[in-house]
C-alpha positions in Angstrom: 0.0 0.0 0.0 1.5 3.5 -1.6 0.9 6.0 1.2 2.3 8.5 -1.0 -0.3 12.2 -0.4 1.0 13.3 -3.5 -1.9 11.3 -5.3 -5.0 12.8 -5.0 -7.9 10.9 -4.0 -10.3 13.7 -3.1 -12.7 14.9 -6.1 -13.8 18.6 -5.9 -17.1 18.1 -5.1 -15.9 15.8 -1.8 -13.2 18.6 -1.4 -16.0 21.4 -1.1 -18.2 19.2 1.2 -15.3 18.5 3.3 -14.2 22.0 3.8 -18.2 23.1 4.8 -18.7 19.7 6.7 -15.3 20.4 9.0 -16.5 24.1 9.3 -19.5 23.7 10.9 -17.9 21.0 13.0 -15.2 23.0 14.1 -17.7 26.1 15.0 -19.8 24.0 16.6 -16.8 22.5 18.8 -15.7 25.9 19.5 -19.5 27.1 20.8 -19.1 24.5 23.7 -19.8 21.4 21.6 -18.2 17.9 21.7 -14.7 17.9 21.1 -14.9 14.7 19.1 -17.1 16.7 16.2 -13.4 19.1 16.4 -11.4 16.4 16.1 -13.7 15.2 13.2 -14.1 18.7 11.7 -10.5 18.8 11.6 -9.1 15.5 10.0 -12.0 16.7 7.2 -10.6 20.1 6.6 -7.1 18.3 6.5 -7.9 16.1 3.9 -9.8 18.5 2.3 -6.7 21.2 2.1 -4.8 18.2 0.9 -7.0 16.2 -1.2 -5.8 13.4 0.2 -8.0 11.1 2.4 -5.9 7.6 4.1 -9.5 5.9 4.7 -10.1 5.9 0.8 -6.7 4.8 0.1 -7.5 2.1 2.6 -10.9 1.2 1.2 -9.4 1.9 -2.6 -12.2 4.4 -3.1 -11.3 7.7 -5.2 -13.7 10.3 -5.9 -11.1 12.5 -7.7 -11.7 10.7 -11.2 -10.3 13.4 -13.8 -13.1 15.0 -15.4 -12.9 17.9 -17.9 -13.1 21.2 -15.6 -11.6 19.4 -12.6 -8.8 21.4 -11.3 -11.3 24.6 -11.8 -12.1 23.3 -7.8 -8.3 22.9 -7.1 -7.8 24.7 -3.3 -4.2 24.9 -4.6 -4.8 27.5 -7.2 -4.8 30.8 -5.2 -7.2 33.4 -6.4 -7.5 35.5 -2.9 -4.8 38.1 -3.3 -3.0 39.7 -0.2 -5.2 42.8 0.9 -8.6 40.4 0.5 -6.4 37.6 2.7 -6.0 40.4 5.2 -9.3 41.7 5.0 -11.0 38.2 4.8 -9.2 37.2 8.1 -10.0 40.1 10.3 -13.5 39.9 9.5 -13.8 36.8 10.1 -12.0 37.1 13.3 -14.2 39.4 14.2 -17.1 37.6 13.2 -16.0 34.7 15.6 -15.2 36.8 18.5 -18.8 38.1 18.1 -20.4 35.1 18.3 -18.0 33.3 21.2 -19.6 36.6 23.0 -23.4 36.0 22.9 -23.8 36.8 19.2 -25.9 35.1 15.7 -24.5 31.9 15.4 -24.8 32.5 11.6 -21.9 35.6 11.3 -19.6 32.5 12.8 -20.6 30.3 9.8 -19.7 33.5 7.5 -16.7 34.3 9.6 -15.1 30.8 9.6 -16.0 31.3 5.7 -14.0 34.3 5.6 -11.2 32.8 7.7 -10.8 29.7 5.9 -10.7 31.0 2.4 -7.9 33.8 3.9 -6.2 30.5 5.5 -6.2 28.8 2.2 -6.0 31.7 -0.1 -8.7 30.4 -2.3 -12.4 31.4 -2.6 -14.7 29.1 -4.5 -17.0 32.1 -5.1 -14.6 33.5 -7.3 -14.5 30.4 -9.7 -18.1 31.2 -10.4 -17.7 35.1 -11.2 -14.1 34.2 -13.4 -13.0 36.5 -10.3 -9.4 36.4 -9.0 -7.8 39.2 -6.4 -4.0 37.6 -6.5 -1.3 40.0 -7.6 -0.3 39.1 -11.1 -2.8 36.4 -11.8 -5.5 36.2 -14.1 -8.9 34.4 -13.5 -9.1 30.8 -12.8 -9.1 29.4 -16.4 -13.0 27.4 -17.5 
């Protein structure tokens, strides 16, 4: 068995779901919740950042099967440029810290958004729009 990460065996659709899935869990872990939904919420947006799951390689499942438009979902291909990263993760900062103090539990969902995408320098929004804020890149090619 090849436990090599540098084969992907995490589709984009799995990768997105993963990222949203370990999200919520992680807010919800955070707002007093079970520290096993954390734990989970973090292995998923692990394996999500690296597209890269050990329980598939294990089972020899792969839901990254090459399909025209594929790497359009690629986390790896930065389009979040420096100022939005900035911007992205003090909001989302903020957001947090709003909600760990009595606030709407939803601004947490949009500020772990904001924070993750400014972690990971990538914001699926801007695949849809053909919208990229990195310095000296163009739109993420259709």
């Amino acid at each position: 068995m090849n436990l090599s990460i540098t084969k992907k065996n995490v589709g984009p659709t799995d990768q997105l779901i993963r990222l949203l899935v370990g999200g919520a869990l992680g807010i919800g872990a955070a707002r007093g919740g079970s520290w096993i939904a954390g734990l989970i919420g973090a292995v998923l947006l692990v394996t999500a950042y690296l597209r890269f799951c050990p329980a598939y390689l294990l089972l020899k499942y792969n839901t990254n099967m090459g399909r025209p438009g594929e790497d359009r979902f690629d986390i790896n291909k930065k389009n979040v440029g420096t100022t939005d990263q900035t911007l992205r993760a003090l909001a989302g900062v903020l957001l947090i810290v709003g909600v760990l103090s009595g606030g709407w539990w939803g601004a947490g969902l949009i500020g772990a958004y904001l924070l993750l995408t400014a972690l990971l320098r990538f914001c699926p929004f801007y695949l849809v729009f053909d919208y990229s804020t990195s310095e000296g890149l163009s739109p993420v090619p259709k």
